[in-house]
C-alpha positions as CSV (number, residue, x, y, z in Angstrom):
1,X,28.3,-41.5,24.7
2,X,24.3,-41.9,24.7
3,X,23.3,-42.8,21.5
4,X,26.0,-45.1,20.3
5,X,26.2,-49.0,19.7
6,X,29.6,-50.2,18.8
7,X,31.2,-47.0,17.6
8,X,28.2,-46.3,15.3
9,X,25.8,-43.8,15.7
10,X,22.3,-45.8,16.3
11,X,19.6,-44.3,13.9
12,X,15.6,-43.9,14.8
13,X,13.1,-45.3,12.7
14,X,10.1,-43.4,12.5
15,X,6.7,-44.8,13.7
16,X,3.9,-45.6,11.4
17,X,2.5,-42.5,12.6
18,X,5.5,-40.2,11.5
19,X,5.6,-40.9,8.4
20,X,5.5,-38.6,5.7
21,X,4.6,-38.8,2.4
22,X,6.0,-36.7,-0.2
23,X,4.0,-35.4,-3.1
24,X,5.5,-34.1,-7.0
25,X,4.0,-32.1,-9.0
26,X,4.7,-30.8,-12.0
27,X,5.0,-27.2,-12.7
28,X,3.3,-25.7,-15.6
29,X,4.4,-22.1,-17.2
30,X,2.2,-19.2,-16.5
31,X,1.8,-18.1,-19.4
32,X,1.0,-21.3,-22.4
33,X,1.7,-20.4,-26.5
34,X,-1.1,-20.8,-28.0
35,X,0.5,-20.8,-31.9
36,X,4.1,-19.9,-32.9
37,X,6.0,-17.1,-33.0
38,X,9.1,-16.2,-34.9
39,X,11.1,-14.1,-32.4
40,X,9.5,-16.3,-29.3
41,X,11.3,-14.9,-26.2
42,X,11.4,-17.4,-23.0
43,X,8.8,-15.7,-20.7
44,X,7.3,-13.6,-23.5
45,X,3.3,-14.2,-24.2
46,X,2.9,-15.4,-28.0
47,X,1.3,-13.0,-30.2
48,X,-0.7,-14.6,-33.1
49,X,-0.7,-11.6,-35.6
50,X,2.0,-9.1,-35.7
51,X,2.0,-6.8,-39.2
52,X,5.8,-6.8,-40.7
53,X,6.7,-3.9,-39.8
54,X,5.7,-4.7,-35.8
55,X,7.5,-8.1,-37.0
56,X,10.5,-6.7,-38.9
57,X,11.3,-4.3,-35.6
58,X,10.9,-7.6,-33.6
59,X,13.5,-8.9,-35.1
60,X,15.9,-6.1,-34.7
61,X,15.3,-5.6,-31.1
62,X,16.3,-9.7,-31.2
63,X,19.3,-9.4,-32.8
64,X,20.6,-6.5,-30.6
65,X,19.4,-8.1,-27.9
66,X,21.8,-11.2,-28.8
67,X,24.4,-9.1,-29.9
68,X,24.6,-7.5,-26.2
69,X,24.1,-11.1,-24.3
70,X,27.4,-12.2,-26.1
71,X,29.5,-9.3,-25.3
72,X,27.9,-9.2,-22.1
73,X,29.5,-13.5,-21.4
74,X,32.7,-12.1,-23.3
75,X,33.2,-9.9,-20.2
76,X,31.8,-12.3,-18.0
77,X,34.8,-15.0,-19.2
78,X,32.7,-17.0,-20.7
79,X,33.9,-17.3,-24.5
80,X,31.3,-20.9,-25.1
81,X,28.4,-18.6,-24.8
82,X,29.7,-15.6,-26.2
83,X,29.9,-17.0,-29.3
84,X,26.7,-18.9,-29.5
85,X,25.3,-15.3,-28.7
86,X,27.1,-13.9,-30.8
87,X,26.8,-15.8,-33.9
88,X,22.9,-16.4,-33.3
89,X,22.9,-12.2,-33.8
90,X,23.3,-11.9,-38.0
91,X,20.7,-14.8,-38.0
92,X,17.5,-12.6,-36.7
93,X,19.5,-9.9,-39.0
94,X,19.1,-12.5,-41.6
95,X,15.3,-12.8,-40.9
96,X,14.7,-9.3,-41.1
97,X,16.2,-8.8,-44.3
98,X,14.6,-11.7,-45.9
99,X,11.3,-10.7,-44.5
100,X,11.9,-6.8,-46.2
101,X,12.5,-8.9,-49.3
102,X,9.1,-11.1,-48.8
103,X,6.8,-8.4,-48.2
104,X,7.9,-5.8,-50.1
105,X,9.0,-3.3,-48.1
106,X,11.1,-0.6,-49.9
107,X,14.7,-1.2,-50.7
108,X,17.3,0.0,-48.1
109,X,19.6,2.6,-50.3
């Protein structure tokens, strides 16, 4: 067979000329926060100033969002994060009843 020395396959080493240099870079989001955000979503542009309300609803939407990631791993056999979404859930719940209580929103009967 062409090619071999000894069994072993004989390997080319490139000429000065064929070299190639490899460059890294480092890849920066899109989108940068530019303060924080309570209910920061991966991928989601920060918003400096949200009223409560806006902020309160936020915070919903979060925990029902979380609430349907873990039942959607449950189904998906995957019980580790299942439960990490589905504990993280009453903590935005949490939030949003501790930001009624802060701002002075009225009393849920």
């Amino acid at each position: 067979m062409a090619g071999l020395v000894g069994g072993a396959a004989k390997t080319a080493i490139p000429a000065e000329s064929e070299k190639r240099l490899m460059f890294v870079t480092i890849a920066r989001p899109a989108v940068e926060p530019q303060g924080p955000d309570a209910v920061a979503v991966p991928g989601s542009p920060a918003i400096p100033s949200v009223s409560p309300r806006a902020l309160h609803a936020r915070l919903l939407e979060n925990a029902a969002l979380r609430r349907m990631r873990g039942l959607e791993r449950r189904r998906a056999n995957r019980p580790e994060d299942a439960d990490y979404w589905l504990h993280a859930a009453p903590i935005a719940v949490r939030k949003a009843c501790d930001l009624r209580g802060d701002v002075g929103f009225p009393a849920l009967p």
